[in-house]
PASEBA-1860 file (N, C-alpha, C; in nm, 3 decimals):
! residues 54
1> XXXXXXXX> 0.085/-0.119/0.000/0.000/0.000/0.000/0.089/0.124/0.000 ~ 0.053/0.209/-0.056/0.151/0.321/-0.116/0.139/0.412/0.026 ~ -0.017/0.469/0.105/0.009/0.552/0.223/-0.150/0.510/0.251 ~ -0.154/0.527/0.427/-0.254/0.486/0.456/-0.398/0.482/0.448 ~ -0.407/0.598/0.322/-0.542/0.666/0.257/-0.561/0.593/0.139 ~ -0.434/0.486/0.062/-0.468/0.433/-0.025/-0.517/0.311/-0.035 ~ -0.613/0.255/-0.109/-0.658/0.108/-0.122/-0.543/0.033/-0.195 ~ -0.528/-0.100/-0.151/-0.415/-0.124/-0.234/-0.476/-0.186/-0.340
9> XXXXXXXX> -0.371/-0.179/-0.456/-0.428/-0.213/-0.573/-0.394/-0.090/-0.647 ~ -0.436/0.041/-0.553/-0.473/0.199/-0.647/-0.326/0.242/-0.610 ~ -0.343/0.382/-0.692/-0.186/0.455/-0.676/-0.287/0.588/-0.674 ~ -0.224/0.705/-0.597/-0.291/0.808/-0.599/-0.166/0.928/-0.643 ~ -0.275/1.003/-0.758/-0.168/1.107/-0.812/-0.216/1.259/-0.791 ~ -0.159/1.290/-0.862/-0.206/1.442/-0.870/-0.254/1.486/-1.019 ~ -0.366/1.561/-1.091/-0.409/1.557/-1.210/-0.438/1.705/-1.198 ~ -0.357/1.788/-1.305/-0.421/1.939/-1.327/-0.495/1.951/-1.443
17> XXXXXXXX> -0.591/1.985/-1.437/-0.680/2.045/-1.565/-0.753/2.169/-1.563 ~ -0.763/2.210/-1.699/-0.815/2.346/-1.679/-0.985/2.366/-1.620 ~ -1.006/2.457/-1.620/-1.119/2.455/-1.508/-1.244/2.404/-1.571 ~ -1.271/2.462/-1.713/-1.365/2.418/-1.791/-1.360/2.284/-1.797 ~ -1.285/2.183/-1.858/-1.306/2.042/-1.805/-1.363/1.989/-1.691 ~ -1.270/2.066/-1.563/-1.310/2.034/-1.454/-1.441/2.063/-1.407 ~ -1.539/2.173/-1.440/-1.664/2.182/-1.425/-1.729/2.079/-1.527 ~ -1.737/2.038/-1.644/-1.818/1.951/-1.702/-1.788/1.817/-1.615
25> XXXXXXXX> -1.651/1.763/-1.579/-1.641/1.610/-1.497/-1.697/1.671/-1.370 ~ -1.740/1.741/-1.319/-1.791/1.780/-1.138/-1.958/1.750/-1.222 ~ -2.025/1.843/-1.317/-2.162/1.824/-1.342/-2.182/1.656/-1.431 ~ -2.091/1.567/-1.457/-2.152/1.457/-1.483/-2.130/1.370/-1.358 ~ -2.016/1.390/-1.257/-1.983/1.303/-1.112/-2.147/1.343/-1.013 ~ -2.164/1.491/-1.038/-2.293/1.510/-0.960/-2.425/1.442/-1.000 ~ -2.473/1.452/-1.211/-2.541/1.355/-1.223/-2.577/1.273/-1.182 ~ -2.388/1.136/-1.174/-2.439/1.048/-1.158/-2.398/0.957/-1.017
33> XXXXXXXX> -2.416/1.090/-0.950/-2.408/1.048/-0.794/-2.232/0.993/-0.729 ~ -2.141/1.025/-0.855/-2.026/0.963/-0.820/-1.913/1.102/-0.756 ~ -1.804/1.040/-0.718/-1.674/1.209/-0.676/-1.645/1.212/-0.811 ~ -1.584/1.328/-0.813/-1.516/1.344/-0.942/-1.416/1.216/-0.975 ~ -1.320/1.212/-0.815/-1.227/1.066/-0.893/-1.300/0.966/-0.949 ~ -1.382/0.944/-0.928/-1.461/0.769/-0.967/-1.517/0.819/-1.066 ~ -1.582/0.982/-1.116/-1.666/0.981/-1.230/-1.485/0.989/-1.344 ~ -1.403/1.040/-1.291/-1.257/1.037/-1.368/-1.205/0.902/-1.442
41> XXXXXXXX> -1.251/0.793/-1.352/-1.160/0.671/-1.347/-1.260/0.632/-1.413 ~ -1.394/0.633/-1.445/-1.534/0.563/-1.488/-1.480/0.568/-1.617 ~ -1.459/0.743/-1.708/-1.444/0.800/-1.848/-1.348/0.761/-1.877 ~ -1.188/0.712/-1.762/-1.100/0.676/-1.861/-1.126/0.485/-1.921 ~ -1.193/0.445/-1.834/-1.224/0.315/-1.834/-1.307/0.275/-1.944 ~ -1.397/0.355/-1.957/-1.495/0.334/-2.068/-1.429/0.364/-2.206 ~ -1.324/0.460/-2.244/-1.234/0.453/-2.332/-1.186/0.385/-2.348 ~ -1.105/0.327/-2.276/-0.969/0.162/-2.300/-1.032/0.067/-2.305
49> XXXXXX> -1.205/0.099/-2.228/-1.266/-0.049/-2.250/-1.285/-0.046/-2.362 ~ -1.382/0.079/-2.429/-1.418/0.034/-2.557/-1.344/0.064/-2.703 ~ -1.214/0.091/-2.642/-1.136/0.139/-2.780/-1.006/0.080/-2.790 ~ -1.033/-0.040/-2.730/-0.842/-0.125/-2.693/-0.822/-0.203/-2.835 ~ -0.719/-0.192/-2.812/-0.663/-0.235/-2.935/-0.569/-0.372/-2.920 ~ -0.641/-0.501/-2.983/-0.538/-0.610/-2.922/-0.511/-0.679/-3.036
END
């Protein structure tokens, strides 16, 4: 486990984005009841899920 706030398995970073992004991922995490990290980790997931290349 990386520090005692982390689940292991996860790695926790730091992510800057400009603010406009950051308000559209806060109004779809609020949608859909998720934090921004999990609505973050949801959008990159749904990309690699559905666009992997093997």
């Amino acid at each position: 486990m990386a520090d005692k706030y982390t689940k292991e398995g996860y790695h926790r970073f730091t992510l800057r984005i400009e603010e406009e992004l950051y308000k559209k991922i806060k109004e779809l995490a609020d949608h859909d009841k998720r934090s921004i990290s999990k609505e973050i980790e949801y959008i990159i997931e749904e990309h690699y899920g559905n666009n992997r290349k093997e």
